[in-house]
C-alpha positions as CSV (number, residue, x, y, z in Angstrom):
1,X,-12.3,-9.1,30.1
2,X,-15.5,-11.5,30.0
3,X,-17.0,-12.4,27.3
4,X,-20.3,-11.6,28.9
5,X,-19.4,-8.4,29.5
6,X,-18.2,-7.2,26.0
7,X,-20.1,-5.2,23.4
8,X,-20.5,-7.4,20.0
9,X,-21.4,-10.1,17.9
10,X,-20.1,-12.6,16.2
11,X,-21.5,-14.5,13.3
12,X,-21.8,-17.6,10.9
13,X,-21.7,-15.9,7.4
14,X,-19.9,-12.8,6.6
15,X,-21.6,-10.1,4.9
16,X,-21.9,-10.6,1.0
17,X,-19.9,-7.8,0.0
18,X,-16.7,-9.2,1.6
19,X,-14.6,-10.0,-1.1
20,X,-11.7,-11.0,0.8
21,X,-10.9,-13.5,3.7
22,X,-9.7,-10.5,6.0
23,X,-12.8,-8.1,5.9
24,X,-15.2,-11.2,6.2
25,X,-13.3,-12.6,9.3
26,X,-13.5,-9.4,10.8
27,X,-16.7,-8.8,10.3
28,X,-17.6,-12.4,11.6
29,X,-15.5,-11.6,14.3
30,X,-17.1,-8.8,15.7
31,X,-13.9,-6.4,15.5
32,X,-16.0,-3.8,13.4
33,X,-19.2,-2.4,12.4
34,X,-19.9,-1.0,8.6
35,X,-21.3,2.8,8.8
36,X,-20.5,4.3,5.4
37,X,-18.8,3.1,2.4
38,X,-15.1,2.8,3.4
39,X,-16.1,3.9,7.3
40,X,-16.1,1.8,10.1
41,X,-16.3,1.8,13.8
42,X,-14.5,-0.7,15.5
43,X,-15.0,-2.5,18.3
44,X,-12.6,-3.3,21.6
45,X,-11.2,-6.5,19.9
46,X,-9.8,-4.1,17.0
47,X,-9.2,-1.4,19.1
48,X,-6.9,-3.2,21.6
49,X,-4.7,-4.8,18.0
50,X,-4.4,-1.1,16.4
51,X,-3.5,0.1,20.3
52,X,-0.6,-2.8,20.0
53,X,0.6,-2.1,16.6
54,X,0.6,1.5,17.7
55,X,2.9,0.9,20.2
56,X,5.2,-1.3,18.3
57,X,5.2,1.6,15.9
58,X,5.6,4.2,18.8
59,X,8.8,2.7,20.2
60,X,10.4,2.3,16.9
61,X,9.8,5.9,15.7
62,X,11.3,7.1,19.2
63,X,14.9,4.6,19.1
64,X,15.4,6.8,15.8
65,X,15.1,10.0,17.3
66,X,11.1,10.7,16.3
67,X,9.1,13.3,18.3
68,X,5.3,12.7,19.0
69,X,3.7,15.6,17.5
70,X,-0.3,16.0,16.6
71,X,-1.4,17.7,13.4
72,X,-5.3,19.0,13.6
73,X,-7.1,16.8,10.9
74,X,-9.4,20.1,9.8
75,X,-6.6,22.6,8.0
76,X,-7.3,26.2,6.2
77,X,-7.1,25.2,2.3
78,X,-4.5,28.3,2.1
79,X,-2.1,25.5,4.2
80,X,-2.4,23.8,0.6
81,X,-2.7,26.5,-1.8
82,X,1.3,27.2,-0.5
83,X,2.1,24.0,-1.6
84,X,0.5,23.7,-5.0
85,X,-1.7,20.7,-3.7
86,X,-5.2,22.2,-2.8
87,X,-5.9,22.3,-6.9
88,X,-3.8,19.8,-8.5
89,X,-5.2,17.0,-5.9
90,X,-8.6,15.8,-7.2
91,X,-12.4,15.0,-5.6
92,X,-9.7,12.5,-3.0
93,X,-9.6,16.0,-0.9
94,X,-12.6,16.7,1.1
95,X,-13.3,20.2,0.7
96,X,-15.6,22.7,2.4
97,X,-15.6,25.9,3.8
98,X,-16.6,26.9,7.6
99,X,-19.5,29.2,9.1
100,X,-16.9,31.8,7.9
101,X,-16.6,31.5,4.5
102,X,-13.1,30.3,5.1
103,X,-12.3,26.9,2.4
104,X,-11.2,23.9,4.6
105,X,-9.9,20.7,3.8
106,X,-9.5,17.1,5.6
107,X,-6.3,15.9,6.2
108,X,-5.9,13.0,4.0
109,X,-2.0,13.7,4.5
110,X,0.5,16.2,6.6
111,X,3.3,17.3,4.6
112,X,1.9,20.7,4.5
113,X,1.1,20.8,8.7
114,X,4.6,19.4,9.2
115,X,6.3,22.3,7.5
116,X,4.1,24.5,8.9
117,X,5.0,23.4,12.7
118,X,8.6,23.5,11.8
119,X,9.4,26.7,9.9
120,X,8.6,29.0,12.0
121,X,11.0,27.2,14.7
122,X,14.1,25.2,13.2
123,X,15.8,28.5,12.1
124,X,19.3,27.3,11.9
125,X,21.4,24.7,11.0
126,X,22.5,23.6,14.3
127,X,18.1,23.1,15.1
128,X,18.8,20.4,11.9
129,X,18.4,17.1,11.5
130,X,15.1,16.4,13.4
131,X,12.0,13.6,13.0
132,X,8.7,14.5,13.7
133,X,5.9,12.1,13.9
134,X,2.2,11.6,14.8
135,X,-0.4,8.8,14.5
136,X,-3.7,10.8,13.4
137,X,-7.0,10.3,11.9
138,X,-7.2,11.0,8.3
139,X,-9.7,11.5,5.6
140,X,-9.4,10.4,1.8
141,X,-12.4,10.3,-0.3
142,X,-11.0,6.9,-2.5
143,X,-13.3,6.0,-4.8
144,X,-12.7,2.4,-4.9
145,X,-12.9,1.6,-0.9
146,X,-12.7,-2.2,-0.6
147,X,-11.6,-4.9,1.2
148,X,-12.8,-3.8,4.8
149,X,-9.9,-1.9,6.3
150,X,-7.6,-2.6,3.5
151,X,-8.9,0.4,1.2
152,X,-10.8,2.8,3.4
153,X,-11.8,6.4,3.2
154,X,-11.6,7.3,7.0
155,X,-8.3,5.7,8.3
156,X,-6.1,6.1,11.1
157,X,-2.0,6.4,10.1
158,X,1.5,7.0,11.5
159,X,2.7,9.5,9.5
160,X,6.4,10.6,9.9
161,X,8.4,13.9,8.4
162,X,12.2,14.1,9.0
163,X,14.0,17.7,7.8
164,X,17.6,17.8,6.8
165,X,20.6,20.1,5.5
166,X,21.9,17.5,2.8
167,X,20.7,15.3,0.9
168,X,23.6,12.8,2.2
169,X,22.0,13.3,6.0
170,X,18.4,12.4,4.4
171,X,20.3,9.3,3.0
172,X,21.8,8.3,6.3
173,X,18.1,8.8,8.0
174,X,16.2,7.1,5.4
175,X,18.4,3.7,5.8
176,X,17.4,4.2,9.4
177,X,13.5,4.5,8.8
178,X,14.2,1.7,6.4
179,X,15.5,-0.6,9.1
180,X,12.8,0.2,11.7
181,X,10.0,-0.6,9.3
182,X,11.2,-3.9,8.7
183,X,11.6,-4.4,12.5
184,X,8.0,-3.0,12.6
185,X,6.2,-5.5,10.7
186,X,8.4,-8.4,12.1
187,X,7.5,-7.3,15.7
188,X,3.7,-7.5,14.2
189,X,3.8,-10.7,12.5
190,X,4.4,-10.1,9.3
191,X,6.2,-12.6,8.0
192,X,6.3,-12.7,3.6
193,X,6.7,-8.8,3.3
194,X,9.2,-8.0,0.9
195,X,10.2,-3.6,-0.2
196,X,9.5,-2.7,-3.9
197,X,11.0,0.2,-5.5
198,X,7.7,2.6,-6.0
199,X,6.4,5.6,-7.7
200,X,6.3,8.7,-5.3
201,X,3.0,9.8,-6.6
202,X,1.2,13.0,-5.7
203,X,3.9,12.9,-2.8
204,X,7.0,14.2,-5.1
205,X,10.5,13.0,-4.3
206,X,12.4,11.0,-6.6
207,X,13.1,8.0,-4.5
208,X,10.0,6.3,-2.6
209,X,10.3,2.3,-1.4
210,X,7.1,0.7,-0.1
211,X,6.7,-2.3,1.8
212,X,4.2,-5.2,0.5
213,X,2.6,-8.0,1.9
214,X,3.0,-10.8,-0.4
215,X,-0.5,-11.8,-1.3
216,X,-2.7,-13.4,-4.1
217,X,-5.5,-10.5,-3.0
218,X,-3.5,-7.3,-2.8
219,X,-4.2,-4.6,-5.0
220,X,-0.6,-3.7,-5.8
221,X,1.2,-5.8,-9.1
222,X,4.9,-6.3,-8.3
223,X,7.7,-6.9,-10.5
224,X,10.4,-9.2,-8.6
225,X,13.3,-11.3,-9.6
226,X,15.2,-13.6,-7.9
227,X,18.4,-11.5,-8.3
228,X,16.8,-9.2,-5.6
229,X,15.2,-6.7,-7.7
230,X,11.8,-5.8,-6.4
231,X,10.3,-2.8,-8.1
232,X,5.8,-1.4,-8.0
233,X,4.9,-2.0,-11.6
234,X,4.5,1.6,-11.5
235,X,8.2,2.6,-11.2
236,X,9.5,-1.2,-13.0
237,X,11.8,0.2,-15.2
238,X,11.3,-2.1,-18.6
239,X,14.6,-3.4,-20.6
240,X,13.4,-4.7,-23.6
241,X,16.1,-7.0,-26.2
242,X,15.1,-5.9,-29.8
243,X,16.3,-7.6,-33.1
244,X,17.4,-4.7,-35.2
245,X,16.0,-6.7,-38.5
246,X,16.5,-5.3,-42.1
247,X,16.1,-1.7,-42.9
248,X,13.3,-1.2,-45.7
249,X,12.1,1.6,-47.7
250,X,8.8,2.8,-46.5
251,X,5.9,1.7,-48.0
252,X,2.2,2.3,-47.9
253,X,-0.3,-0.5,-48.4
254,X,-3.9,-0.6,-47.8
255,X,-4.8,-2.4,-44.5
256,X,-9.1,-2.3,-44.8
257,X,-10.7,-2.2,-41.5
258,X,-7.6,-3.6,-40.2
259,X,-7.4,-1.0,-37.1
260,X,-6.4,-3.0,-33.8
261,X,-2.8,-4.3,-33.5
262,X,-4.4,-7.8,-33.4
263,X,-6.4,-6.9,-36.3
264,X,-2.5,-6.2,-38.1
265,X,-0.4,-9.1,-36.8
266,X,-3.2,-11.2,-38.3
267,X,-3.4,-9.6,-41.8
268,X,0.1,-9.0,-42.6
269,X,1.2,-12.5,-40.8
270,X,3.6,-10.0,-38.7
271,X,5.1,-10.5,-35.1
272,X,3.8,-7.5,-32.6
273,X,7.3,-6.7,-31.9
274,X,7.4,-5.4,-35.4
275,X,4.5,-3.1,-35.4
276,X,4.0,0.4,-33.4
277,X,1.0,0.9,-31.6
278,X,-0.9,4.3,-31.1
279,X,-2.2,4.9,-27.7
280,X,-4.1,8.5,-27.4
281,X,-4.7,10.5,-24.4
282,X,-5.5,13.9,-23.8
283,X,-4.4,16.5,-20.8
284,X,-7.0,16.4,-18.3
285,X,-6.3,20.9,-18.7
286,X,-7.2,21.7,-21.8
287,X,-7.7,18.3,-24.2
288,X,-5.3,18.3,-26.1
289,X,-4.1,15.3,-27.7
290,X,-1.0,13.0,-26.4
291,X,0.2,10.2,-28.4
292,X,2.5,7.3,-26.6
293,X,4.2,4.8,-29.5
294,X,5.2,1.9,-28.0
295,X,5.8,-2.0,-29.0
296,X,2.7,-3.8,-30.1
297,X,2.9,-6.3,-27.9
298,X,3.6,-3.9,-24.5
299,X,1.1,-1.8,-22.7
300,X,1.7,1.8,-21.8
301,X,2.5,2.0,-18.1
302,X,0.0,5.4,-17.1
303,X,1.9,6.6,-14.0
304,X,5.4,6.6,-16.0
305,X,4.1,8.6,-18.8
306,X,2.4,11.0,-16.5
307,X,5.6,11.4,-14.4
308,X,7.0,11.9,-17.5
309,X,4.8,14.5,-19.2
310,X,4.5,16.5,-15.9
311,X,1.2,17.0,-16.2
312,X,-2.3,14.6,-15.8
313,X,-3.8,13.0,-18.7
314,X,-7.0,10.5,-19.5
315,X,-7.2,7.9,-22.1
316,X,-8.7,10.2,-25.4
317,X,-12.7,10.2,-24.7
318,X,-13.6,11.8,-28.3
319,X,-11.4,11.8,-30.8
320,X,-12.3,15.0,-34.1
321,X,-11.6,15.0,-37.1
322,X,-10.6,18.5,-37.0
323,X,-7.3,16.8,-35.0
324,X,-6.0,15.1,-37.6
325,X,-6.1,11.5,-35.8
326,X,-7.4,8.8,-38.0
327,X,-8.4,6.3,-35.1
328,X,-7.3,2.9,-35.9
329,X,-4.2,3.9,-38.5
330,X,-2.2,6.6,-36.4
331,X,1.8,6.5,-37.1
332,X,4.4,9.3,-36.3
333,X,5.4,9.6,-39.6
334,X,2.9,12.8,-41.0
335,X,1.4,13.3,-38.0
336,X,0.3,16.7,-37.1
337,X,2.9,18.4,-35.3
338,X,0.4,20.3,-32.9
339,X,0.1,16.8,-30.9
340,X,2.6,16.1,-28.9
341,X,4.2,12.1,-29.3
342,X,5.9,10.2,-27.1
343,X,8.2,7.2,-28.0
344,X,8.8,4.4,-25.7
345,X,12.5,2.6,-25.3
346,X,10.9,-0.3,-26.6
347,X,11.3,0.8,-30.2
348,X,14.9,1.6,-29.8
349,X,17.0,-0.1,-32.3
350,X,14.2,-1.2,-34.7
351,X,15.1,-0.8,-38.0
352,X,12.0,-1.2,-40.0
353,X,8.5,-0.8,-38.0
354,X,4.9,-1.2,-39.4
355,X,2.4,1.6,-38.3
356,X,-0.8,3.7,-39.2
357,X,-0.2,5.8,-42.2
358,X,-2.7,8.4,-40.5
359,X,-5.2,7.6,-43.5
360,X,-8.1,5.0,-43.0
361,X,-7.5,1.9,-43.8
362,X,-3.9,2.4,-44.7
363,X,-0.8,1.2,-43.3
364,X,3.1,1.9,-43.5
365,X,5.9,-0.5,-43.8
366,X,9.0,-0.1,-43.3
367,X,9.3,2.8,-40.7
368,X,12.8,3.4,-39.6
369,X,12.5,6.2,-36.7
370,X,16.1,7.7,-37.3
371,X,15.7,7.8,-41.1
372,X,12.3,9.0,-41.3
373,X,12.0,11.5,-38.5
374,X,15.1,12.2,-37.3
375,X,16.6,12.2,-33.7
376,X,13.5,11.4,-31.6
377,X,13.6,11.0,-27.2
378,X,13.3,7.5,-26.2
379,X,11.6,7.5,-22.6
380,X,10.9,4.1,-20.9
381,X,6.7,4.1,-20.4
382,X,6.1,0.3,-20.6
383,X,4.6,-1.5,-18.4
384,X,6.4,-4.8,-17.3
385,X,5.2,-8.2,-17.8
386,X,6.1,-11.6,-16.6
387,X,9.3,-12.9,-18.5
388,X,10.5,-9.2,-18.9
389,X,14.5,-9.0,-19.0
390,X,15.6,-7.9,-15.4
391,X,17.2,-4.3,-15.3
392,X,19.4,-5.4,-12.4
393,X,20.8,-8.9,-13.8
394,X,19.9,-8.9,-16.9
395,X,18.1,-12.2,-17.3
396,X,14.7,-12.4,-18.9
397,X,13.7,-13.5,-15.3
398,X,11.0,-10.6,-13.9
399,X,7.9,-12.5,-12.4
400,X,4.7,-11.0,-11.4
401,X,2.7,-11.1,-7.9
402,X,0.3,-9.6,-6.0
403,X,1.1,-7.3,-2.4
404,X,-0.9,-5.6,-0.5
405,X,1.0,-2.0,0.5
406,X,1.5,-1.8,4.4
407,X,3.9,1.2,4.4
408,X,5.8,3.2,2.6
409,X,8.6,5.6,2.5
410,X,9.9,8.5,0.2
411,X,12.5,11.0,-0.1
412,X,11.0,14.2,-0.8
413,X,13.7,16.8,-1.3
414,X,12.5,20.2,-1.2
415,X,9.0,20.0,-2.9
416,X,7.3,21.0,0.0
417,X,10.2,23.4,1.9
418,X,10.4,25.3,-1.4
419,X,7.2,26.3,-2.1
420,X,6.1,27.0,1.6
421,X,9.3,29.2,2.2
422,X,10.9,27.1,4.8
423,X,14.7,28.3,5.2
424,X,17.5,28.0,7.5
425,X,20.8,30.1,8.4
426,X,24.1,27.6,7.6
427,X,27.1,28.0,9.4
428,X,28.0,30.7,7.0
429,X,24.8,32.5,7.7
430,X,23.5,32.1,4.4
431,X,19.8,31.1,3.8
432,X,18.9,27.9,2.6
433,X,16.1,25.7,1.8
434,X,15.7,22.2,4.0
435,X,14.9,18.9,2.9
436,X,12.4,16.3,3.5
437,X,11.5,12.6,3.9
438,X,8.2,11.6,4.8
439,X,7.5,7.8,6.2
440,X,4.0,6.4,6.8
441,X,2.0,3.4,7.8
442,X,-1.6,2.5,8.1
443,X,-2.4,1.5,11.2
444,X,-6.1,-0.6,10.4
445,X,-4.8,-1.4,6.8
446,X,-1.5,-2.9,8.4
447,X,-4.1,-4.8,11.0
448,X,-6.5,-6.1,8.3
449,X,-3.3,-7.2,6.2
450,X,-1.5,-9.8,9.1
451,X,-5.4,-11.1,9.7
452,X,-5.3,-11.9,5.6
453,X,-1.8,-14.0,5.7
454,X,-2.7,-15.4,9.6
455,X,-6.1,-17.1,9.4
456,X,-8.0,-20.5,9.0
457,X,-11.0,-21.2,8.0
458,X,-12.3,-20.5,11.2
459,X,-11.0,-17.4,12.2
460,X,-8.0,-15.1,12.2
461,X,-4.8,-16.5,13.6
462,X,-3.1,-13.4,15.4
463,X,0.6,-13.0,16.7
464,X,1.4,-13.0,20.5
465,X,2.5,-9.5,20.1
466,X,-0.6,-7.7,18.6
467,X,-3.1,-10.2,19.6
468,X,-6.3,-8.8,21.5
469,X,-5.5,-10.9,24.4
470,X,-2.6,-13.5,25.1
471,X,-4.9,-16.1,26.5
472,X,-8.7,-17.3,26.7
473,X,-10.2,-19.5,29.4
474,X,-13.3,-21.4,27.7
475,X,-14.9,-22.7,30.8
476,X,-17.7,-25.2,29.8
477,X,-19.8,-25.3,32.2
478,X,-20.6,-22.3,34.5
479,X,-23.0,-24.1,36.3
480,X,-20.3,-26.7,37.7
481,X,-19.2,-25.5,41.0
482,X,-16.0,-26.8,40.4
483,X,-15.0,-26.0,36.5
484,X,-16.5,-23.0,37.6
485,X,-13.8,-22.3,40.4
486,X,-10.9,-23.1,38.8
487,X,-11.8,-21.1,35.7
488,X,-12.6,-18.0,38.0
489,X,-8.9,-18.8,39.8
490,X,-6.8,-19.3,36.6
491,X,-8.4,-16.0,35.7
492,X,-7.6,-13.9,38.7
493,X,-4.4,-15.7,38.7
494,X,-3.2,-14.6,35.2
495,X,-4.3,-11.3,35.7
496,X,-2.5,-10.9,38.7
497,X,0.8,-11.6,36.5
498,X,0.3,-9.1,34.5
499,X,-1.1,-11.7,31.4
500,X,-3.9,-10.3,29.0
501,X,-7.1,-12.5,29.1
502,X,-10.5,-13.2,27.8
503,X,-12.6,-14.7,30.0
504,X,-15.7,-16.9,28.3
505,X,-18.2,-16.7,31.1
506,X,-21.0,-17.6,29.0
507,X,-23.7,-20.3,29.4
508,X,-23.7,-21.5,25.9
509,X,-22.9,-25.0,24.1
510,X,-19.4,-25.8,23.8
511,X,-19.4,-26.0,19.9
512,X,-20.8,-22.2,19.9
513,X,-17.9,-21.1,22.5
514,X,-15.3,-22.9,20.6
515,X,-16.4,-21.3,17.2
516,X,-16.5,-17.1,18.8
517,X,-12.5,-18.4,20.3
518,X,-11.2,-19.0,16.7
519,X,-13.5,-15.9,15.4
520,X,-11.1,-14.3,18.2
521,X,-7.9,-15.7,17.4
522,X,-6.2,-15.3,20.8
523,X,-2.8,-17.2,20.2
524,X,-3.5,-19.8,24.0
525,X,-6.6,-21.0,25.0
526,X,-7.0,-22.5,28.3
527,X,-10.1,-25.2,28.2
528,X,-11.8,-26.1,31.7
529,X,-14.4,-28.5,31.5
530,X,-15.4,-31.4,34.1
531,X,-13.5,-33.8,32.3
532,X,-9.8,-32.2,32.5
533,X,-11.0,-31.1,36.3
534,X,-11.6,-35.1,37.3
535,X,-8.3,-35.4,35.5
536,X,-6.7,-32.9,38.0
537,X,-5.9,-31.2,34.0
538,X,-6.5,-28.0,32.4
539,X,-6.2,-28.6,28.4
540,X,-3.9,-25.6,27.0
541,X,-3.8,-25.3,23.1
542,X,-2.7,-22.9,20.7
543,X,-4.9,-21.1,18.1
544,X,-2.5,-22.3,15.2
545,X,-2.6,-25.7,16.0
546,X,0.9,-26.4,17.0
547,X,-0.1,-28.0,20.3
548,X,-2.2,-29.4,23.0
549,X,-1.5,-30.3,25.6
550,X,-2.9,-31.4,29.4
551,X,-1.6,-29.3,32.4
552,X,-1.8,-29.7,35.8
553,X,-4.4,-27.2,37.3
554,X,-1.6,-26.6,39.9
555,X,0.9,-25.2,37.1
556,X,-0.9,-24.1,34.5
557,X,-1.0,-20.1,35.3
558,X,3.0,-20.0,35.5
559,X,2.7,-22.8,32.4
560,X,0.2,-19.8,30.8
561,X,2.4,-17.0,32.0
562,X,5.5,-18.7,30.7
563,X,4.3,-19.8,27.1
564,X,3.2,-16.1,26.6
565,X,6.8,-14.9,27.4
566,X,8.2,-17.1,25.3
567,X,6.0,-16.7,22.3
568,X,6.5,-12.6,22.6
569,X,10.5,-13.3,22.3
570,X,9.9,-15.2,19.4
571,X,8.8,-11.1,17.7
572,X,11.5,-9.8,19.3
């Protein structure tokens, strides 16, 4: 490819809405073009590193037994309404209905198409266990689209669905999946990806991993420890070390204006973990009221309590009086018992708790749950913090960092089998119902993500492997017969081995050239100027700095071809 030929721009300053390194470089870069919030088009330089990772992904699906499939991205909404998802899945799903009245949606995921391919086919057990798999437009309507291709609403994604008679066989595959991921993201470049435990989400399944890129700009909070427990903060699971303390009778005292737990810890000189806070939601249904008691000094973790309630909920807009919640003095000791509480592990083993007295400006002391209310369900909803005791070794060791998701996987069960009638005969010719894992990964979010941890301050920094080309000739001055011949031959030359290159044909100023090849990233660049041809030389350097060095115009294709070779193994 020549420079001269290709279709883009690239530029000094990044847009001002780039918040992040990635989405700037790339937009410098000319790999895409903004069209609508969270849409872009991209151009060949992004195109031909999604084509790469593609691949990469394409042979690891296949050396665990995937088949290539295509799901349509436009699907009848009664493809959903078997599954339960068309209604309990938000504004995300783009809805509409066709010129005959029929309601649509766009695929923003495939479970439902998957099962839908399937059932109708794998009828018995011996048809079982298979891996289906297709990389596929898709549509979400996220409302917080950011980051370039990090957070997007139109995205392109490998999206796998394996289909099983056990749940020991889904076991055996998942490890598999699990293995080929983290060959995926090696082969790509990745290099500080770690897996995190992870809530399943409106995906279902009780055990979901997802991998992250380690990064001060991701989106995702982790917990980690140095143990090896690595854990979303939405599935952290929070061991808290209480001291029991002193039981005492319970007391009222007045507490006036006193209705924050900050507002209490300063007035009765207490310590937060001796008071219960009151955090009200209500069911996103009907509005009714949900309380969550927790520690004063913890946050409730959102996604754990919904998980737990089984239902979806919002923090309380408007709280009546009608209710009976006093805002700013609630306590579960004469609260109404239409409301429905929940008590988090934290407050486990506390003997004597401080809380609202559910009248204003009044307070209790003393609360001891077991005395005063009786057997109550602890249920861990907390969120986790820095310094939080580790559930794996049990060290107050859990530290807190930033990942950017590039994949994930999740053991779905029969969620979607079940409620879409999917069966199978067993060997005894009995029906039964299958089960599921499901195994994605973004394709432009995973391509965005290694540009974030591989760049400069000039440009990105890609890996041999996914890199738009392997090598660029800079030739600095086309109007020198001779730089201008040995350019054109090391080109022909390479591309007659096989090697991928850009070609910078251009008549422009050196510093201009040199500034679009980092913008580009390409791991070799070849430099032919009149100085390195009077020195008989070609200059060869590498985009991350590593070396430079002065090659004979004589060797330097097989030099070129060789270096690429190597630096591919180095993925492998």
């Amino acid at each position: 490819m020549k420079v001269s030929n290709m279709l883009g721009e690239r530029f000094k300053n990044a847009p001002k809405d780039c918040v992040i390194e990635s989405h700037a470089l790339m937009m410098r870069g000319g790999y895409m073009k903004y069209m609508a919030n969270g849409i872009f088009s991209l151009y060949t330089p992004a195109k031909r590193i999604t084509r790469k990772i593609e691949q990469i992904i394409r042979e690891e699906m296949d050396a665990v037994d995937g088949q290539e499939v295509m799901f349509p991205v436009a699907m009848p909404a009664s493809l959903w309404e078997e599954s339960g998802r068309y209604t309990s899945i938000g504004s995300e799903m783009a809805r509409w209905k066709d010129r005959s009245g029929n309601a649509m949606v766009l695929g923003m995921t495939h479970e439902e198409a998957a099962v839908h391919l399937a059932r109708d086919t794998a009828q018995s057990y011996t048809d079982f266990p298979f891996m289906i798999y297709q990389i596929q437009t898709k549509f979400r309507d996220e409302p917080r689209a950011r980051g370039g291709l990090i957070r997007v609403r139109e995205f392109t994604m490998k999206d796998a669905y394996s289909f099983h008679t056990s749940q020991a066989d889904l076991e055996r595959y998942y490890a598999q999946v699990f293995d080929s991921y983290n060959r995926i993201f090696k082969r790509c470049g990745c290099r500080n990806f770690i897996s995190v435990q992870s809530d399943s989400g409106m995906m279902g399944g009780s055990i979901s991993h997802e991998f992250m890129l380690l990064t001060e700009v991701g989106e995702d909070t982790l917990a980690i420890c140095d143990c090896g427990y690595r854990a979303n903060m939405e599935a952290a699971v929070v061991n808290v070390q209480n001291e029991p303390g002193e039981i005492a009778p319970l007391t009222e005292i007045a507490t006036p204006d006193v209705k924050t737990i900050e507002d209490l810890h300063k007035f009765l000189k207490a310590d937060e973990k001796q008071l219960a806070k009151a955090v009200v939601y209500q069911k996103n249904d009907d509005d009714s009221f949900v309380i969550a008691f927790i520690r004063g000094d913890l946050e409730v973790n959102e996604t754990k309590l919904r998980n737990y309630l089984g239902f979806e909920i919002h923090p309380a807009v408007e709280i009546d009086a009608e209710s009976g919640i006093v805002p700013g003095f609630i306590g579960p000791y004469g609260l109404s018992d239409k409301i429905k509480v929940v008590f988090d592990a934290s407050l486990k083993g506390i003997e004597s708790l401080i809380c609202g007295a559910n009248k204003v400006d009044t307070h209790y002391t003393g609360l001891n749950i077991q005395r005063d209310l009786g057997d109550v369900k602890y249920t861990d909803i907390a969120k986790t913090f820095a310094g939080a005791v580790c559930p794996k070794c049990g060290r107050p060791s859990i530290c807190i960092e930033k990942g950017i998701e590039i994949g994930n996987i999740f053991q779905l069960g029969r969620k979607y089998t079940e409620s879409m009638g999917m069966t199978y005969l067993d060997e005894n010719g009995d029906r039964q119902i299958p089960i599921m894992g499901c195994y994605g990964i973004g394709v432009g979010r995973l391509c965005a993500s290694i540009c974030q941890e591989s760049h400069d301050d000039y440009g990105p920094i890609w890996p041999m492997t996914i890199a738009p080309w392997q090598v660029e000739i800079c030739n600095l001055r086309v109007d020198d017969p001779a730089v201008k011949e040995a350019a054109d031959r090391l080109y022909a030359e390479l591309l007659s081995y096989g090697v991928e290159v850009l070609y910078d044909d251009r008549d422009i100023r050196p510093g201009a050239m040199f500034a679009d090849a980092d913008l580009f990233g390409i791991p070799l660049r070849a430099v032919v100027s009149p100085k390195s041809i009077a020195a008989g030389c070609i200059e060869i350097s590498a985009r991350d700095k590593s070396f430079r060095e002065n090659i004979p115009v004589a060797e330097a294709t097989e030099w070129l071809r060789d270096k690429v070779v190597e630096m591919l193994k180095a993925f492998c």
